[in-house]
C-alpha positions as CSV (number, residue, x, y, z in Angstrom):
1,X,-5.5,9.2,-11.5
2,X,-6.3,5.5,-12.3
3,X,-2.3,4.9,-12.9
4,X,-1.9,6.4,-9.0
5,X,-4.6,4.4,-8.1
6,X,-3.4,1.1,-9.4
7,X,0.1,1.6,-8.0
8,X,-1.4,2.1,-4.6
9,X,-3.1,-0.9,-5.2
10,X,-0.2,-2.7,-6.0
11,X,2.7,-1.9,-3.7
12,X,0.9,-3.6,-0.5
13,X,0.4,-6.9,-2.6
14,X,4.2,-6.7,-3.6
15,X,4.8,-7.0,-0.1
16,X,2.5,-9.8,0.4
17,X,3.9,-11.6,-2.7
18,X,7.7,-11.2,-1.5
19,X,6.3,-12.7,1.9
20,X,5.1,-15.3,0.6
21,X,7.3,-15.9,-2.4
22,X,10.2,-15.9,0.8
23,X,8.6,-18.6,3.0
24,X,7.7,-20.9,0.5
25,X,11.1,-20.3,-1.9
26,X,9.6,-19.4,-4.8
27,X,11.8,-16.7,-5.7
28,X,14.7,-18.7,-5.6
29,X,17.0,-17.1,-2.9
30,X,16.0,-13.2,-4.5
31,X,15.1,-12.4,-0.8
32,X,18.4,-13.4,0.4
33,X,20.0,-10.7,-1.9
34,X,21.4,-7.1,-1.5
35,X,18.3,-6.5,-4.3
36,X,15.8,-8.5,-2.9
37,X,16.5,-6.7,0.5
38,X,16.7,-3.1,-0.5
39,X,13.5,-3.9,-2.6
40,X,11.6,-4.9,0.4
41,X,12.7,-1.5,2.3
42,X,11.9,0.8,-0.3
43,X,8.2,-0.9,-0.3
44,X,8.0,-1.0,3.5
45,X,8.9,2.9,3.4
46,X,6.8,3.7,0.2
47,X,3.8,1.2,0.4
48,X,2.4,3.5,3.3
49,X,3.5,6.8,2.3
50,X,1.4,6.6,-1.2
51,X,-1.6,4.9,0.0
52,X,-1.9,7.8,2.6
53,X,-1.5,10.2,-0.2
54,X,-4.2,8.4,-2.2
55,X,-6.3,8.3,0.8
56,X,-6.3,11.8,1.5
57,X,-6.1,12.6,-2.2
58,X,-9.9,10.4,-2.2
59,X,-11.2,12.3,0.6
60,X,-10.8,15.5,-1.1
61,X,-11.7,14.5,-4.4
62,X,-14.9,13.5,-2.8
63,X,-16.0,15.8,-0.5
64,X,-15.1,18.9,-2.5
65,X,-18.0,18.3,-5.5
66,X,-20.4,17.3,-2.7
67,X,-20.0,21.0,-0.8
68,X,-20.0,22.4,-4.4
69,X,-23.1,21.2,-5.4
70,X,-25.0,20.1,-1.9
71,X,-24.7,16.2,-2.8
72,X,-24.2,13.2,-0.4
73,X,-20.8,12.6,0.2
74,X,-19.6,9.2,-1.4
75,X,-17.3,7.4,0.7
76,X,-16.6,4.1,-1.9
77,X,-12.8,5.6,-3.0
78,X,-12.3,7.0,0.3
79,X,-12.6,3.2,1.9
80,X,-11.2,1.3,-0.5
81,X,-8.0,4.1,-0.2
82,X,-8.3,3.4,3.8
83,X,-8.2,-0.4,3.3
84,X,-4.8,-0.1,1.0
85,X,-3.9,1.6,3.8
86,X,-4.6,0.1,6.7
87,X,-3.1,-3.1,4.4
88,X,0.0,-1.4,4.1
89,X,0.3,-0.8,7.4
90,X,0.0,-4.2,8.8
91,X,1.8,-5.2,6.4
92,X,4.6,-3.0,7.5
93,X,3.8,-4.0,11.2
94,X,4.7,-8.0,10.1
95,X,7.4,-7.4,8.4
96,X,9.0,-5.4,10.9
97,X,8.1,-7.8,13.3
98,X,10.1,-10.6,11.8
99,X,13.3,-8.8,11.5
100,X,16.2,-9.9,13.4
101,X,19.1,-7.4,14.4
């Protein structure tokens, strides 16, 4: 579960870094590429489509042991999961936004 939960960590900041790396040219003309573009799809499609897995994943994982044993729900994973992907998710809503047809 940790490996799941550090790629969900990490796609959103890939998008953030290829951003960036773009408007400042520090990847030396990769986002001008056939590569560098079909990289940036695949993350804008499966950036939010994991970190919604992880987040539900969380809330069960969570809430299941609480009605189990009559504990407090903890809702730690469960926000940090929601932040990834509320992340990914703006993230998707700039980058989309800056497209030209």
């Amino acid at each position: 579960m940790r490996t799941f939960r550090g790629i969900a960590i990490l796609l959103p900041q890939l998008i953030i870094l290829l951003d960036v790396g773009a408007k400042f040219d520090l990847l030396l003309g990769f986002n001008r590429t056939d590569a560098g573009f079909s990289i940036l799809l695949a993350l804008l499609v499966l950036s939010p489509a994991i970190t919604l897995i992880w987040f539900v994943i969380e809330t069960v994982l969570s809430i299941r042991p609480a009605k189990r044993q009559g504990k407090a729900i903890s809702f730690m994973l469960p926000g940090l999961a929601l932040f990834f992907f509320l992340e990914s998710l703006g993230m998707d809503v700039y980058m989309l936004l800056h497209f030209r047809m």
